[in-house]
Biopython code that builds the backbone (N, CA, C, O; Angstrom):
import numpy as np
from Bio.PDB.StructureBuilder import StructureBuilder

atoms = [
    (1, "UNK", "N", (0.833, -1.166, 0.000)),
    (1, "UNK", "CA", (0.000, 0.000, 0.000)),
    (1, "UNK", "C", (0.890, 1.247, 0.000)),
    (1, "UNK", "O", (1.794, 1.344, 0.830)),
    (2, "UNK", "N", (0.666, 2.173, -0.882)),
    (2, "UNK", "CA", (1.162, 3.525, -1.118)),
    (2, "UNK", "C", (0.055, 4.893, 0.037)),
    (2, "UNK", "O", (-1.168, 5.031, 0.055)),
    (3, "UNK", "N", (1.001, 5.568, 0.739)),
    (3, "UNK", "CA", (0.487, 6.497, 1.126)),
    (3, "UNK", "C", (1.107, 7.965, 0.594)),
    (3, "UNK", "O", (2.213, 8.419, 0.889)),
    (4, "UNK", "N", (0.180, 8.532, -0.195)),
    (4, "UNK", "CA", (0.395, 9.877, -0.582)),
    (4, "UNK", "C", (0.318, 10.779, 0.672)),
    (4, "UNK", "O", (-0.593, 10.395, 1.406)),
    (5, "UNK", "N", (1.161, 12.150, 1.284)),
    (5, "UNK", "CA", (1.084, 12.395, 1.587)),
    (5, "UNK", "C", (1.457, 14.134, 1.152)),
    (5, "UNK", "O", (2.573, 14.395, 0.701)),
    (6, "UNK", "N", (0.578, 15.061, 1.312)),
    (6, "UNK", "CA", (1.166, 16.279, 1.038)),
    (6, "UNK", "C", (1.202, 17.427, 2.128)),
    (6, "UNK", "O", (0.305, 17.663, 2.938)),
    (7, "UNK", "N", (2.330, 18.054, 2.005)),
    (7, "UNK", "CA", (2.013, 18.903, 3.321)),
    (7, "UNK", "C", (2.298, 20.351, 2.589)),
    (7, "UNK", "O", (3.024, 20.572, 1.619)),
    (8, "UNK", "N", (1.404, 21.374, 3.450)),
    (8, "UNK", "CA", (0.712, 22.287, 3.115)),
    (8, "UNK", "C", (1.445, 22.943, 4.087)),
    (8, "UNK", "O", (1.860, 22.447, 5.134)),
    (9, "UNK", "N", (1.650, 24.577, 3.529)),
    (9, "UNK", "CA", (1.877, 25.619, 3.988)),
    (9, "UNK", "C", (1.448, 26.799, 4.113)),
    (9, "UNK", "O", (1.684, 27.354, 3.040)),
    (10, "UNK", "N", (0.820, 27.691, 4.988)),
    (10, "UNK", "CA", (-0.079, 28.772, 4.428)),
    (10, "UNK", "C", (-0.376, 30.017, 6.030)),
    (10, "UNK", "O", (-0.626, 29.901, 7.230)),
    (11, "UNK", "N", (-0.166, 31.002, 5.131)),
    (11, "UNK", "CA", (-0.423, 31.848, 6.293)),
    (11, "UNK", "C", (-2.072, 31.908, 7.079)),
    (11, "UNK", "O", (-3.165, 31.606, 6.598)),
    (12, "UNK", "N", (-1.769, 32.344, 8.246)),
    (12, "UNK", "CA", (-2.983, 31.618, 9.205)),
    (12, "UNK", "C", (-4.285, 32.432, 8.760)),
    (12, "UNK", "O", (-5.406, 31.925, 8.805)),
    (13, "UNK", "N", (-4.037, 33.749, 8.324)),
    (13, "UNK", "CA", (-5.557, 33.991, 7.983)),
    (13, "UNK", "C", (-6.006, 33.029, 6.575)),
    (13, "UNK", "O", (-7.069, 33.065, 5.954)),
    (14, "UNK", "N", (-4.920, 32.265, 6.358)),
    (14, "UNK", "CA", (-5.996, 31.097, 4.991)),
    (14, "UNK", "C", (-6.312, 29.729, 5.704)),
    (14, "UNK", "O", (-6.657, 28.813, 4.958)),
    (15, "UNK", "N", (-6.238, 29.477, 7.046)),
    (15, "UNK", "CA", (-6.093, 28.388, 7.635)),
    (15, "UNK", "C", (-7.847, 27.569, 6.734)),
    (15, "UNK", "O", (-8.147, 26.867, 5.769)),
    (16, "UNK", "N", (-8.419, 28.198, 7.735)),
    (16, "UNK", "CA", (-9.603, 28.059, 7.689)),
    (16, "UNK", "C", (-10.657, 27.650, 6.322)),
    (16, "UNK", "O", (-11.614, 26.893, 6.158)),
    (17, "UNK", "N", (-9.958, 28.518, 5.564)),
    (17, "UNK", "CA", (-10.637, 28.524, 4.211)),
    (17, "UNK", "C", (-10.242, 27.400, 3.559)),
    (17, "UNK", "O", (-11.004, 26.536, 3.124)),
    (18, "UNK", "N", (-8.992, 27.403, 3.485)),
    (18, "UNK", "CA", (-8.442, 26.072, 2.728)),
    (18, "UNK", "C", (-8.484, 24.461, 3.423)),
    (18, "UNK", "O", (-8.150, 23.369, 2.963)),
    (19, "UNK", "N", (-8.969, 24.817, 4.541)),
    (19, "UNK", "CA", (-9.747, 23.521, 5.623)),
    (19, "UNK", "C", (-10.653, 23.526, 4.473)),
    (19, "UNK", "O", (-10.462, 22.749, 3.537)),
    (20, "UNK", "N", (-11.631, 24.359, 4.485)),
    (20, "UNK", "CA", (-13.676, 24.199, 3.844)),
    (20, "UNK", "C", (-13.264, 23.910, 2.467)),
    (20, "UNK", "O", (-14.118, 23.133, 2.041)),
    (21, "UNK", "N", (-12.166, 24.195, 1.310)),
    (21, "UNK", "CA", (-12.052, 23.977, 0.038)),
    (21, "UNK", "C", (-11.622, 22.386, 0.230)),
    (21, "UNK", "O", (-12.156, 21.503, -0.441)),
    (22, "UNK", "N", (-10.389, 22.064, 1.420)),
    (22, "UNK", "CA", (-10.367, 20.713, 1.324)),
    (22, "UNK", "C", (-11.463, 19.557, 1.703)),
    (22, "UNK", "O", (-11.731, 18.481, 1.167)),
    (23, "UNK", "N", (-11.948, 20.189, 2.777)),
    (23, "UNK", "CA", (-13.030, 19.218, 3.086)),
    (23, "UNK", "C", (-14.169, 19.067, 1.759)),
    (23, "UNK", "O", (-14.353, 18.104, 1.014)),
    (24, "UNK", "N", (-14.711, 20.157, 1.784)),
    (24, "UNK", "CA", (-15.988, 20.427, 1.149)),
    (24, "UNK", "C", (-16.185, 20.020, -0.603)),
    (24, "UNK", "O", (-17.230, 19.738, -1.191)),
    (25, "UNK", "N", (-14.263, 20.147, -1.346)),
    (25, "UNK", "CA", (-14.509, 20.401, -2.576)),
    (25, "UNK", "C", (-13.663, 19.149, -3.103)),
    (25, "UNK", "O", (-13.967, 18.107, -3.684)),
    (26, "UNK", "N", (-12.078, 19.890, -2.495)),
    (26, "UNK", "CA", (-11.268, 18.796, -3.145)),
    (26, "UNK", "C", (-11.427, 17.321, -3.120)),
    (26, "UNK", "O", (-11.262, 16.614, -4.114)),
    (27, "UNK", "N", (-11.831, 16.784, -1.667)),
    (27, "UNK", "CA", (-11.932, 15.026, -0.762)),
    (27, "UNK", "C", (-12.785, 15.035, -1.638)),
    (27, "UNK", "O", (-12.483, 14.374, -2.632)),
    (28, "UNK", "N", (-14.257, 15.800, -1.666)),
    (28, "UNK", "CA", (-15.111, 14.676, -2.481)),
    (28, "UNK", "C", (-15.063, 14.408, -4.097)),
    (28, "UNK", "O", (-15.813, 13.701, -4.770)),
    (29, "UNK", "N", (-13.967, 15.181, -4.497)),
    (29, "UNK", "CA", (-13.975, 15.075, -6.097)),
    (29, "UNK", "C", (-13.174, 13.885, -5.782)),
    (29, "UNK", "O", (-13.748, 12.807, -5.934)),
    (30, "UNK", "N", (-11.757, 13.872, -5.306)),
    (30, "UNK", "CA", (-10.479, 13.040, -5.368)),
    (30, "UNK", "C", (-11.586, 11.369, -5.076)),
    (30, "UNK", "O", (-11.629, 10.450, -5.894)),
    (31, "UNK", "N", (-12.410, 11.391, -3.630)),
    (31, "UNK", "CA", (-12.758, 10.239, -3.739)),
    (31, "UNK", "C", (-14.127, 9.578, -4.957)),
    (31, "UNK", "O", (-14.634, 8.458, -4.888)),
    (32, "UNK", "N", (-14.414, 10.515, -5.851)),
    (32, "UNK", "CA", (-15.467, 10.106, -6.809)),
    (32, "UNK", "C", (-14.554, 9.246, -7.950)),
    (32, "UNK", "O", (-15.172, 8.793, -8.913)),
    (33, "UNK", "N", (-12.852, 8.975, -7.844)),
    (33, "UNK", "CA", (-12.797, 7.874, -8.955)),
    (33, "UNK", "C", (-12.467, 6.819, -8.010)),
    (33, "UNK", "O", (-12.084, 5.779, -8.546)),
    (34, "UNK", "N", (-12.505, 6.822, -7.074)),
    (34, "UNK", "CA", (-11.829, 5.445, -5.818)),
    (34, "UNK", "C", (-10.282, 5.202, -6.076)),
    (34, "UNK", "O", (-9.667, 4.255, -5.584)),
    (35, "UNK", "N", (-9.851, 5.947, -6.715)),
    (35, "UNK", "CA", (-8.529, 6.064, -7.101)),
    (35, "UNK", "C", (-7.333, 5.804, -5.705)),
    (35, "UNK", "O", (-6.486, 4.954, -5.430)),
    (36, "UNK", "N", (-7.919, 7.238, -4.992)),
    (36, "UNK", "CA", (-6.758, 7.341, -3.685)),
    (36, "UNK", "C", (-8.371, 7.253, -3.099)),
    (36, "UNK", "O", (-9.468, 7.457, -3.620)),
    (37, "UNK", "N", (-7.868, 6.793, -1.588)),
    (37, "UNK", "CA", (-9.114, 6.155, -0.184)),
    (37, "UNK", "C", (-8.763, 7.031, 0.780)),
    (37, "UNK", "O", (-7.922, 7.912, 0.594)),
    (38, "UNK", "N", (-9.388, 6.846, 1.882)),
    (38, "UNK", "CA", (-9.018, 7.271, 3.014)),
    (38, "UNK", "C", (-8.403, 8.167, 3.589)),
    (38, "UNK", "O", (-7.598, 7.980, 4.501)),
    (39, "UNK", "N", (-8.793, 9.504, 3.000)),
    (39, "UNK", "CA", (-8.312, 10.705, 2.967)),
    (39, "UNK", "C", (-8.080, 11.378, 4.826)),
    (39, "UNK", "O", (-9.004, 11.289, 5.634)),
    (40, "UNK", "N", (-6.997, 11.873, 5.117)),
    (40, "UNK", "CA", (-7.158, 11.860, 6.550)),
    (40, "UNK", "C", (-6.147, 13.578, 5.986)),
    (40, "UNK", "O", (-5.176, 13.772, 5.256)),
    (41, "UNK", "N", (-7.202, 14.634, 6.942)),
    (41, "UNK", "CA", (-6.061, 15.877, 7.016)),
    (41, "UNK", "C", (-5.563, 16.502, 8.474)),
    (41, "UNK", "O", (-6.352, 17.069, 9.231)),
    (42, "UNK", "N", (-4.549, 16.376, 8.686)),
    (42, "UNK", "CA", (-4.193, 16.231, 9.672)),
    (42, "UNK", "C", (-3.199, 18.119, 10.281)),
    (42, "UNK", "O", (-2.315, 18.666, 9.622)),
    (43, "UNK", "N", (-3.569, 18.452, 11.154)),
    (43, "UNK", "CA", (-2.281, 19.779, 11.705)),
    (43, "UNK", "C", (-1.274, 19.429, 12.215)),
    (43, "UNK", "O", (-1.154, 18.643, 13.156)),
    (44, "UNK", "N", (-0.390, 20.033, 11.584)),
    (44, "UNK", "CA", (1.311, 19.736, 12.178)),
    (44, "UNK", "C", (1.669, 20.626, 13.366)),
    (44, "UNK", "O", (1.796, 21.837, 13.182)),
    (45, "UNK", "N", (1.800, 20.211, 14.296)),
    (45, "UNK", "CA", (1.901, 20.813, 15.211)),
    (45, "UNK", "C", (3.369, 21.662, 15.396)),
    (45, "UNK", "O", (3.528, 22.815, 15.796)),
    (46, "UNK", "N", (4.373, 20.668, 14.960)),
    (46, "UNK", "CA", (5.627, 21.325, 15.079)),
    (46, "UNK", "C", (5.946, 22.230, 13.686)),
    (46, "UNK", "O", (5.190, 22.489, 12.750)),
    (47, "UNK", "N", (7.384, 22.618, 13.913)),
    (47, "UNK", "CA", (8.110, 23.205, 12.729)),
    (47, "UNK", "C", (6.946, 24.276, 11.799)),
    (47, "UNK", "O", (6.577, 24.046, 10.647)),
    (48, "UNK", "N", (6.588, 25.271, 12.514)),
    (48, "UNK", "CA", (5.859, 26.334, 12.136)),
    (48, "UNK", "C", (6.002, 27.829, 13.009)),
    (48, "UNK", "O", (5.976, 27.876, 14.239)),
    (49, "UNK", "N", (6.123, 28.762, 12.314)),
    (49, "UNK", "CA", (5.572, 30.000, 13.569)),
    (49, "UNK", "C", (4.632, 30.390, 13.545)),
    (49, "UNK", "O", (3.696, 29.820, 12.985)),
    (50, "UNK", "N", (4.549, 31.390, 14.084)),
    (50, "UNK", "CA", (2.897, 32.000, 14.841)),
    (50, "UNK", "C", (2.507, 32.481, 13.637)),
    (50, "UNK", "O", (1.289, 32.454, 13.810)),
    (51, "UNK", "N", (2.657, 32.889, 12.575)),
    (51, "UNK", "CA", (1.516, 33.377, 11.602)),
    (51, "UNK", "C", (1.357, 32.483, 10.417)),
    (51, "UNK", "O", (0.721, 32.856, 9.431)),
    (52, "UNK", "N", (2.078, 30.990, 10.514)),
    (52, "UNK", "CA", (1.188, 29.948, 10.069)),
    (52, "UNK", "C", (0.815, 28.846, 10.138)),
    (52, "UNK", "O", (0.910, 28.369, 11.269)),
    (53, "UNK", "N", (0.288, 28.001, 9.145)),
    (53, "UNK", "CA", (-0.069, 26.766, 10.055)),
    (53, "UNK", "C", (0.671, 25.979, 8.944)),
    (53, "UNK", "O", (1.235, 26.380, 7.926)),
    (54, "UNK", "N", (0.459, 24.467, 9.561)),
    (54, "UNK", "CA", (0.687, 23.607, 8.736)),
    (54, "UNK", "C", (0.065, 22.454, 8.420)),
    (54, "UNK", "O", (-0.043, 21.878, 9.503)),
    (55, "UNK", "N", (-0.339, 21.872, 7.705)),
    (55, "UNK", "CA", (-1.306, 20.499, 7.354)),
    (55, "UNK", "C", (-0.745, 19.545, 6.599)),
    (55, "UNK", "O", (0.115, 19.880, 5.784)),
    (56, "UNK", "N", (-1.110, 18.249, 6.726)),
    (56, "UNK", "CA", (-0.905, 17.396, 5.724)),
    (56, "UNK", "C", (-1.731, 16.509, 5.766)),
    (56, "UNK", "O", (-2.119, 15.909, 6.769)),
    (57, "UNK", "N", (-2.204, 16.301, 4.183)),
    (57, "UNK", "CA", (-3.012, 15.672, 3.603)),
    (57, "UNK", "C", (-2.719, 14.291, 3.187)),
    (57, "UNK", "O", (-1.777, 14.186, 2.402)),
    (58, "UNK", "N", (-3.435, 12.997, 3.608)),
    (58, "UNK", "CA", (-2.648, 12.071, 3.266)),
    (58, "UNK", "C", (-4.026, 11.547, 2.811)),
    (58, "UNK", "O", (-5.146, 11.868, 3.208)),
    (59, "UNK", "N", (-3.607, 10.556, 1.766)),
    (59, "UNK", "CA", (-4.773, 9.427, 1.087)),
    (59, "UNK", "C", (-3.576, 7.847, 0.872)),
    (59, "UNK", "O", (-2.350, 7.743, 0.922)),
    (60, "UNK", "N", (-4.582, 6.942, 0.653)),
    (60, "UNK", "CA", (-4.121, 5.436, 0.808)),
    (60, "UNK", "C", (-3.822, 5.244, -0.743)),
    (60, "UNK", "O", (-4.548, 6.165, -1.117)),
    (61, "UNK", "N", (-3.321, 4.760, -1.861)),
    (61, "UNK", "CA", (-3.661, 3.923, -2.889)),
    (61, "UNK", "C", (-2.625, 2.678, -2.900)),
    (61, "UNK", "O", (-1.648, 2.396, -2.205)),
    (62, "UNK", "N", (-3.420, 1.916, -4.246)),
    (62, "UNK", "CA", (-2.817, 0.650, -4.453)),
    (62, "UNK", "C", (-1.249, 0.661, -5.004)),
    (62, "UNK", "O", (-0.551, -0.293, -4.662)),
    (63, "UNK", "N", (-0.665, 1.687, -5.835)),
    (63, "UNK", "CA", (1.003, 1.595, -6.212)),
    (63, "UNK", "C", (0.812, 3.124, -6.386)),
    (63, "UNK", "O", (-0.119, 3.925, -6.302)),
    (64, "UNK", "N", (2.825, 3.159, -6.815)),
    (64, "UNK", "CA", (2.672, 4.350, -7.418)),
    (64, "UNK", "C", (2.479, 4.642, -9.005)),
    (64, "UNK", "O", (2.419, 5.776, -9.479)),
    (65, "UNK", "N", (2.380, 3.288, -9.837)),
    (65, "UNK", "CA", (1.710, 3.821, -10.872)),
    (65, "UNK", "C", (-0.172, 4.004, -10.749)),
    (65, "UNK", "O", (-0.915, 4.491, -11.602)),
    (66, "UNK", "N", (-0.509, 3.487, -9.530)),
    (66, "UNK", "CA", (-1.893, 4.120, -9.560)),
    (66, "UNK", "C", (-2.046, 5.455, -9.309)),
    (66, "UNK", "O", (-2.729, 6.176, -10.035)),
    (67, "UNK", "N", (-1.253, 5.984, -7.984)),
    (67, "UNK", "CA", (-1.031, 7.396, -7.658)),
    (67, "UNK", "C", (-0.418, 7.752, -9.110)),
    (67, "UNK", "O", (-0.671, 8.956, -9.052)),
    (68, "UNK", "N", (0.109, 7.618, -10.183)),
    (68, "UNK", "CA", (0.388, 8.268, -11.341)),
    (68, "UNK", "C", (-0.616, 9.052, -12.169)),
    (68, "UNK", "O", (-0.816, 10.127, -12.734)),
    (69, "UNK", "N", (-1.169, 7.758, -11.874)),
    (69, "UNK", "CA", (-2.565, 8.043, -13.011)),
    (69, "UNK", "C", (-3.428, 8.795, -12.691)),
    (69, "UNK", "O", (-3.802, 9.693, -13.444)),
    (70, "UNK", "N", (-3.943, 8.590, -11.483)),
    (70, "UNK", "CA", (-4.767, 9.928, -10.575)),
    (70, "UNK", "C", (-4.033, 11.314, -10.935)),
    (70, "UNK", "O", (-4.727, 12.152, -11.509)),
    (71, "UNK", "N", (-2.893, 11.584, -10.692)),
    (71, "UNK", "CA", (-2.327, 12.408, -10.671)),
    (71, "UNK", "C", (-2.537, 13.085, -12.204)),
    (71, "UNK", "O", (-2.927, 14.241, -12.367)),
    (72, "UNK", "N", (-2.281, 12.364, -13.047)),
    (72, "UNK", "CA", (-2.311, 12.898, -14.375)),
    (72, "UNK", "C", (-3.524, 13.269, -14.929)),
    (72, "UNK", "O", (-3.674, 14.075, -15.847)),
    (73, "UNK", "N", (-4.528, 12.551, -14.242)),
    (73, "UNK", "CA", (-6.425, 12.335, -14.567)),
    (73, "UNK", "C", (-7.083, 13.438, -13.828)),
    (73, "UNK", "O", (-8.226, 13.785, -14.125)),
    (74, "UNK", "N", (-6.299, 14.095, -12.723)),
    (74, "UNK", "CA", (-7.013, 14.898, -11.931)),
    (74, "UNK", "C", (-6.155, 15.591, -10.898)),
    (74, "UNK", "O", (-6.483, 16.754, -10.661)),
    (75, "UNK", "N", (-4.942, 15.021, -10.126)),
    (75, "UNK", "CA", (-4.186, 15.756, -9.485)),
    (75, "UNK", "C", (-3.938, 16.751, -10.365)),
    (75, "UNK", "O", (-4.731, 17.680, -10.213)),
    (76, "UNK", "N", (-3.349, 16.877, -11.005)),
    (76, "UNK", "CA", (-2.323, 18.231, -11.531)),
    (76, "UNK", "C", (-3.370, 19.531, -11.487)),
    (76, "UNK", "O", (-3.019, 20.600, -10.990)),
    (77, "UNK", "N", (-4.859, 19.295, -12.135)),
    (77, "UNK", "CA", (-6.167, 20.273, -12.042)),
    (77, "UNK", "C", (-6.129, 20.897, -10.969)),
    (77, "UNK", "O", (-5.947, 22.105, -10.811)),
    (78, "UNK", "N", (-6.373, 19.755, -9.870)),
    (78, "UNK", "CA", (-6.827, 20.566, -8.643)),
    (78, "UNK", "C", (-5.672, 21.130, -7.784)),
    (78, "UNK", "O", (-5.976, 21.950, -6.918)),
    (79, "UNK", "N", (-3.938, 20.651, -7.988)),
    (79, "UNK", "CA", (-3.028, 21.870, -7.568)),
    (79, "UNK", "C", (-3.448, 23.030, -8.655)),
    (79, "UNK", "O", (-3.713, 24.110, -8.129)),
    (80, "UNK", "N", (-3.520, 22.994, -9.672)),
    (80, "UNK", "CA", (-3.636, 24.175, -10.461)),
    (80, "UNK", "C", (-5.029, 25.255, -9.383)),
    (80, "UNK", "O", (-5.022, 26.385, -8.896)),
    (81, "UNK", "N", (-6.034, 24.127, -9.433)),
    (81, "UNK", "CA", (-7.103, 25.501, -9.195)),
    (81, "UNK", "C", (-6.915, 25.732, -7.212)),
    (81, "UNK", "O", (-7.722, 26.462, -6.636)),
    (82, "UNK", "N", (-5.873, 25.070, -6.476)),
    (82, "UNK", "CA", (-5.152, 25.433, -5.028)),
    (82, "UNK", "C", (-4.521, 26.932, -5.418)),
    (82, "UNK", "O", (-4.712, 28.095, -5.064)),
    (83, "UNK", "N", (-3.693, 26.251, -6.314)),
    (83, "UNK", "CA", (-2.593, 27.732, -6.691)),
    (83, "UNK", "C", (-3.444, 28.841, -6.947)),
    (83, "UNK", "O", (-3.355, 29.766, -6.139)),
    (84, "UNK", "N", (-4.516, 29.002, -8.197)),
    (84, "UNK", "CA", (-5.274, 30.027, -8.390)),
    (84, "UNK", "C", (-6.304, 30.281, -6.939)),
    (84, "UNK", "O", (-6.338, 31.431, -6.501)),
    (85, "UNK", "N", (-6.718, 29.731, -6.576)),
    (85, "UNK", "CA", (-8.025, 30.094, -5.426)),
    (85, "UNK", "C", (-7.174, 31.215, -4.176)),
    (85, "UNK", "O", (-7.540, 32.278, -3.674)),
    (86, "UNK", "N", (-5.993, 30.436, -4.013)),
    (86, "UNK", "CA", (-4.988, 31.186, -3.045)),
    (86, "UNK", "C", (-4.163, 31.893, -3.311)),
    (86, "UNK", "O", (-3.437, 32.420, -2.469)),
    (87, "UNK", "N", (-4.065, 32.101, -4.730)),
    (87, "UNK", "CA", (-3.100, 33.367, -5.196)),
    (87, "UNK", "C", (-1.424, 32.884, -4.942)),
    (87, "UNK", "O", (-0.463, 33.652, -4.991)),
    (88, "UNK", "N", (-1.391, 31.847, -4.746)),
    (88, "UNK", "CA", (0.494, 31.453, -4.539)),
    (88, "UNK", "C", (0.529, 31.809, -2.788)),
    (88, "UNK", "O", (1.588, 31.950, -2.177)),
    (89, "UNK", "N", (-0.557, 31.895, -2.278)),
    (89, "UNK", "CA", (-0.053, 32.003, -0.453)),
    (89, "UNK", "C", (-0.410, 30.439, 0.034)),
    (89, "UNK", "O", (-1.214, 30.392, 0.966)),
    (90, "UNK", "N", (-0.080, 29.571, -0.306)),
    (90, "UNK", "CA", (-0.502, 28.321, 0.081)),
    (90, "UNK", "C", (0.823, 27.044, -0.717)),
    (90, "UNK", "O", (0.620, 26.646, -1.864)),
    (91, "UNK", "N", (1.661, 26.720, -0.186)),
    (91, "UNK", "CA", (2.565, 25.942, -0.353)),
    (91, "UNK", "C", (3.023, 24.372, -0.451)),
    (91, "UNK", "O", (3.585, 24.053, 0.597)),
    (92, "UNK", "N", (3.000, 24.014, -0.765)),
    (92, "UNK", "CA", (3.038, 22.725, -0.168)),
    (92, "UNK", "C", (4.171, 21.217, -1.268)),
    (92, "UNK", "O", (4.315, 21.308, -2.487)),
    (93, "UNK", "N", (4.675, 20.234, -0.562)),
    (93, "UNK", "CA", (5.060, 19.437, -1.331)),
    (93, "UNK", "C", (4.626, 18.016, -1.208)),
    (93, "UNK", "O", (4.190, 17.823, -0.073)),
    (94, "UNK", "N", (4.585, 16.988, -1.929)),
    (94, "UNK", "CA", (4.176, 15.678, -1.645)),
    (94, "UNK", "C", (5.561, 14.436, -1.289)),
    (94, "UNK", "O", (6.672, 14.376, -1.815)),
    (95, "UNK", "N", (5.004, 13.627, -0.297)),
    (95, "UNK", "CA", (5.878, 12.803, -0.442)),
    (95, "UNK", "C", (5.109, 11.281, -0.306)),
    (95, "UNK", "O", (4.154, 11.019, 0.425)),
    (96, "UNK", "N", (5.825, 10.366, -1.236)),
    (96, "UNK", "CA", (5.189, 8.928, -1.656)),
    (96, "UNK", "C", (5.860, 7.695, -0.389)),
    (96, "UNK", "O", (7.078, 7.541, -0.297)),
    (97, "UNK", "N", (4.997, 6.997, 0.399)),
    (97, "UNK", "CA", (5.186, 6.081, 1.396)),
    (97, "UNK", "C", (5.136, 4.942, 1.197)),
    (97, "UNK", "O", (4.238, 4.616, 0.421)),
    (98, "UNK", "N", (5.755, 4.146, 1.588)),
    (98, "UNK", "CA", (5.054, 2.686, 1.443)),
    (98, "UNK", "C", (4.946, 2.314, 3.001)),
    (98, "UNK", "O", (5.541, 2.895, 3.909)),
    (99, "UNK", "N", (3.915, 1.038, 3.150)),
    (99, "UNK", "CA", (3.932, 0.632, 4.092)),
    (99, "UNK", "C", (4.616, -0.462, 4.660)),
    (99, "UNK", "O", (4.224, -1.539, 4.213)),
    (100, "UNK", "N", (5.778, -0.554, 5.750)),
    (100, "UNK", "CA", (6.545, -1.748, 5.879)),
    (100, "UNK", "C", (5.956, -2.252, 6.716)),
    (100, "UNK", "O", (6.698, -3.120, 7.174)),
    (101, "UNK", "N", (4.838, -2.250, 7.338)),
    (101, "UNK", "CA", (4.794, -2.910, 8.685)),
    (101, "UNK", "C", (3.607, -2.338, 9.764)),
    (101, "UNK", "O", (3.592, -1.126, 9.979)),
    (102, "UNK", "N", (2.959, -2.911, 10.207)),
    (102, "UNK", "CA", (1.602, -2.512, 10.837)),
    (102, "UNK", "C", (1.282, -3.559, 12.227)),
    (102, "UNK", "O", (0.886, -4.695, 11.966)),
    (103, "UNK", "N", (1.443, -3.194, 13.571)),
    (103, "UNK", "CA", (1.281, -3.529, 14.648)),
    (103, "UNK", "C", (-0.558, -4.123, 14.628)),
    (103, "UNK", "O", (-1.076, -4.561, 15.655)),
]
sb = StructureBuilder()
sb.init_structure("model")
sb.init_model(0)
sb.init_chain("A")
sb.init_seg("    ")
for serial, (resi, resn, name, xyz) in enumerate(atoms, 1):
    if name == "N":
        sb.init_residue(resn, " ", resi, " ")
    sb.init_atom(name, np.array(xyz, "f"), 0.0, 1.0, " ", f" {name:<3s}", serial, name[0])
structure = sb.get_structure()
C-alpha cells in the first residue's frame, strides 16, 4: 500500500478557508474515482511559527503507478485551481510512502 502524503503551507488567515475547500470540494472530487481512499487531514503541530499553520493531507492507494494516473487524470487540475483560489499564499510538497509494517 502507497500512502500519498502532502504537506501544506499557508499563512494563518488562509487556515480556515483552505480547511472548507479541502473538506468540502477537493476530498469529495479526489474520492469520486476510488482512485486514492481514506483521505485523513491532519495539523502539524511542530516546525511552524505564529503566523502559520501547517497540514498534511494524506490518502491510501494501491502503487505508485496508480497514484500516477490519478495524478495525471485529476491531481495536476486541482493543484492548479489550489494555486489560483490562493493566489500562490498556500505551499506545499508531496511525499510517496510505502507501508513496511503494521502492529
Amino acid at each position: 500500500m502507497i500512502v500519498y502524503n502532502t504537506t501544506y503551507t499557508m499563512p494563518e488567515d488562509d487556515a480556515r478557508d483552505f480547511v472548507i475547500w479541502v473538506m468540502e470540494s477537493m476530498v469529495p472530487r479526489v474520492e469520486t474515482n476510488g482512485i486514492l481512499r481514506k483521505p485523513r487531514l491532519l495539523r502539524i503541530l511542530s516546525h511552524h511559527d505564529q503566523e502559520t499553520e501547517c497540514m498534511s493531507l494524506q490518502f491510501e492507494t494501491e502503487s505508485s503507478a496508480t497514484l500516477h494516473r490519478w495524478y495525471t487524470q485529476q491531481g495536476a487540475a486541482l493543484h492548479q485551481e489550489l494555486v489560483k483560489m490562493f493566489d500562490g499564499r498556500i505551499v506545499g510538497f508531496s511525499t510517496i510512502m510505502e507501508e513496511v509494517g503494521r502492529n
